[in-house]
Residue, then its C-alpha position, 0 to 999 in steps of 0.5 A: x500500500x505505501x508503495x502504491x502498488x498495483x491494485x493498491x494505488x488509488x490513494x496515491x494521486x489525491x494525495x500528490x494532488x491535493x497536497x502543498x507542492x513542498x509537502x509533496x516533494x518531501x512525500x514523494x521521496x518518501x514513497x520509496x520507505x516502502x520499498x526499503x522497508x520491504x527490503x529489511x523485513x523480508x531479507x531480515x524477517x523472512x528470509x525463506x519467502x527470498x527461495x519462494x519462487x512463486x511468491x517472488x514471480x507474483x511480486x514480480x508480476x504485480x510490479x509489471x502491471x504497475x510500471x505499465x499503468x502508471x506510465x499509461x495513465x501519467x500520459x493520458x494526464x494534462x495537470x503536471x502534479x498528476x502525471x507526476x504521482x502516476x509516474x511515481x507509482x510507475x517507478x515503485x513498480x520498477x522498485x518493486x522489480x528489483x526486489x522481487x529479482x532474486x539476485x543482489x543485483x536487482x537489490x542494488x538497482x532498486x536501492x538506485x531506483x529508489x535515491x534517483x526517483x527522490x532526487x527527480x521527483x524533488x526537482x519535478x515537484x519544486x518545478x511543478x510548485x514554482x511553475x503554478x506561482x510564476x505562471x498561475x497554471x500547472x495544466x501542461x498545455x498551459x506551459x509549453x516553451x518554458x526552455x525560452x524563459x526559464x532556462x535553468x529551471x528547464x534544464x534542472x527539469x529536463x534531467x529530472x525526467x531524463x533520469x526517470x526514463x532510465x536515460x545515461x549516463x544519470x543515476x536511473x539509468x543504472x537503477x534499471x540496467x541493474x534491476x533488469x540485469x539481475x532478473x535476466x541472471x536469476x532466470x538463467x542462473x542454474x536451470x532456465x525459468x522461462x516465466x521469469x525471463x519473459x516477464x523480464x522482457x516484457x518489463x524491458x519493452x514496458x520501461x522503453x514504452x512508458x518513457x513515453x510520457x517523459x519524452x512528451x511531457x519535455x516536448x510539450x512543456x519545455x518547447x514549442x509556441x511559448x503560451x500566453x502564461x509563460x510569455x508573462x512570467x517572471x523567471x524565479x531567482x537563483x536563490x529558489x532553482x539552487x534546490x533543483x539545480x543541485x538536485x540535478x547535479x547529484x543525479x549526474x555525480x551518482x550516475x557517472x559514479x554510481x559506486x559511490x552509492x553501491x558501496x554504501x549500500x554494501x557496507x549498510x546491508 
C-alpha cells in the first residue's frame, strides 16, 4: 500500500494532488520507505519467502502491471502534479522489480531506483510548485516553451525526467540496467525459468514504452509556441532553482559514479 502498488494505488494521486507542492516533494521521496522497508523485513524477517519462487514471480508480476499503468495513465494526464504521482507509482513498480529479482543485483538497482526517483521527483515537484506561482497554471498545455524563459529551471527539469526514463549516463539509468540485469541472471542462473525471463522482457519493452510520457511531457512543456502564461512570467531567482539545480547535479555525480552509492549500500546491508 505505501508503495502504491498495483491494485493498491488509488490513494496515491489525491494525495500528490491535493497536497502543498513542498509537502509533496518531501512525500514523494518518501514513497520509496516502502520499498526499503520491504527490503529489511523480508531479507531480515523472512528470509525463506527470498527461495519462494512463486511468491517472488507474483511480486514480480504485480510490479509489471504497475510500471505499465502508471506510465499509461501519467500520459493520458494534462495537470503536471498528476502525471507526476502516476509516474511515481510507475517507478515503485520498477522498485518493486528489483526486489522481487532474486539476485543482489536487482537489490542494488532498486536501492538506485529508489535515491534517483527522490532526487527527480524533488526537482519535478519544486518545478511543478514554482511553475503554478510564476505562471498561475500547472495544466501542461498551459506551459509549453518554458526552455525560452526559464532556462535553468528547464534544464534542472529536463534531467529530472531524463533520469526517470532510465536515460545515461544519470543515476536511473543504472537503477534499471541493474534491476533488469539481475532478473535476466536469476532466470538463467542454474536451470532456465522461462516465466521469469519473459516477464523480464516484457518489463524491458514496458520501461522503453512508458518513457513515453517523459519524452512528451519535455516536448510539450519545455518547447514549442511559448503560451500566453509563460510569455508573462517572471523567471524565479537563483536563490529558489539552487534546490533543483543541485538536485540535478547529484543525479549526474551518482550516475557517472554510481559506486559511490553501491558501496554504501554494501557496507549498510
Amino acid at each position: 500500500v505505501k508503495m502504491a502498488i498495483f491494485p493498491l494505488h488509488s490513494w496515491l494521486p489525491d494525495a500528490y494532488t491535493q497536497s502543498p507542492t513542498p509537502i509533496t516533494a518531501i512525500f514523494s521521496a518518501m514513497t520509496g520507505i516502502g520499498g526499503y522497508a520491504a527490503i529489511r523485513i523480508l531479507y531480515t524477517g523472512f528470509p525463506s519467502t527470498l527461495r519462494s519462487w512463486g511468491f517472488m514471480m507474483t511480486l514480480a508480476i504485480l510490479a509489471l502491471v504497475t510500471i505499465l499503468y502508471g506510465g499509461y495513465m501519467a500520459l493520458a494526464q494534462d495537470r503536471l502534479k498528476t502525471l507526476l504521482a502516476y509516474s511515481s507509482m510507475s517507478q515503485m513498480g520498477y522498485l518493486l522489480f528489483g526486489i522481487a529479482s532474486q539476485s543482489i543485483m536487482g537489490l542494488l538497482g532498486a536501492i538506485l531506483i529508489y535515491v534517483a526517483h527522490g532526487f527527480a521527483k524533488a526537482i519535478l515537484f519544486m518545478a511543478s510548485g514554482l511553475l503554478s506561482k510564476s505562471a498561475g497554471s500547472d495544466r501542461i498545455r498551459d506551459l509549453s516553451g518554458l526552455a525560452g524563459r526559464m532556462r535553468l529551471m528547464s534544464i534542472a527539469f529536463m534531467i529530472g525526467f531524463l533520469s526517470l526514463m532510465g536515460f545515461p549516463p544519470l543515476l536511473g539509468f543504472w537503477g534499471e540496467l541493474l534491476i533488469f540485469a539481475g532478473s535476466i541472471y536469476s532466470a538463467l542462473s542454474s536451470s532456465l525459468d522461462a516465466v521469469r525471463l519473459t516477464v523480464t522482457l516484457i518489463a524491458i519493452i514496458a520501461a522503453m514504452i512508458t518513457a513515453g510520457y517523459g519524452l512528451w511531457t519535455i516536448r510539450r512543456i519545455l518547447f514549442g509556441e511559448q503560451s500566453d502564461l509563460v510569455r508573462r512570467s517572471k523567471p524565479e531567482p537563483l536563490l529558489l532553482l539552487a534546490p533543483m539545480l543541485a538536485s540535478a547535479l547529484l543525479l549526474i555525480i551518482f550516475g557517472i559514479q554510481p559506486t559511490i552509492l553501491t558501496k554504501l549500500a554494501e557496507a549498510l546491508a
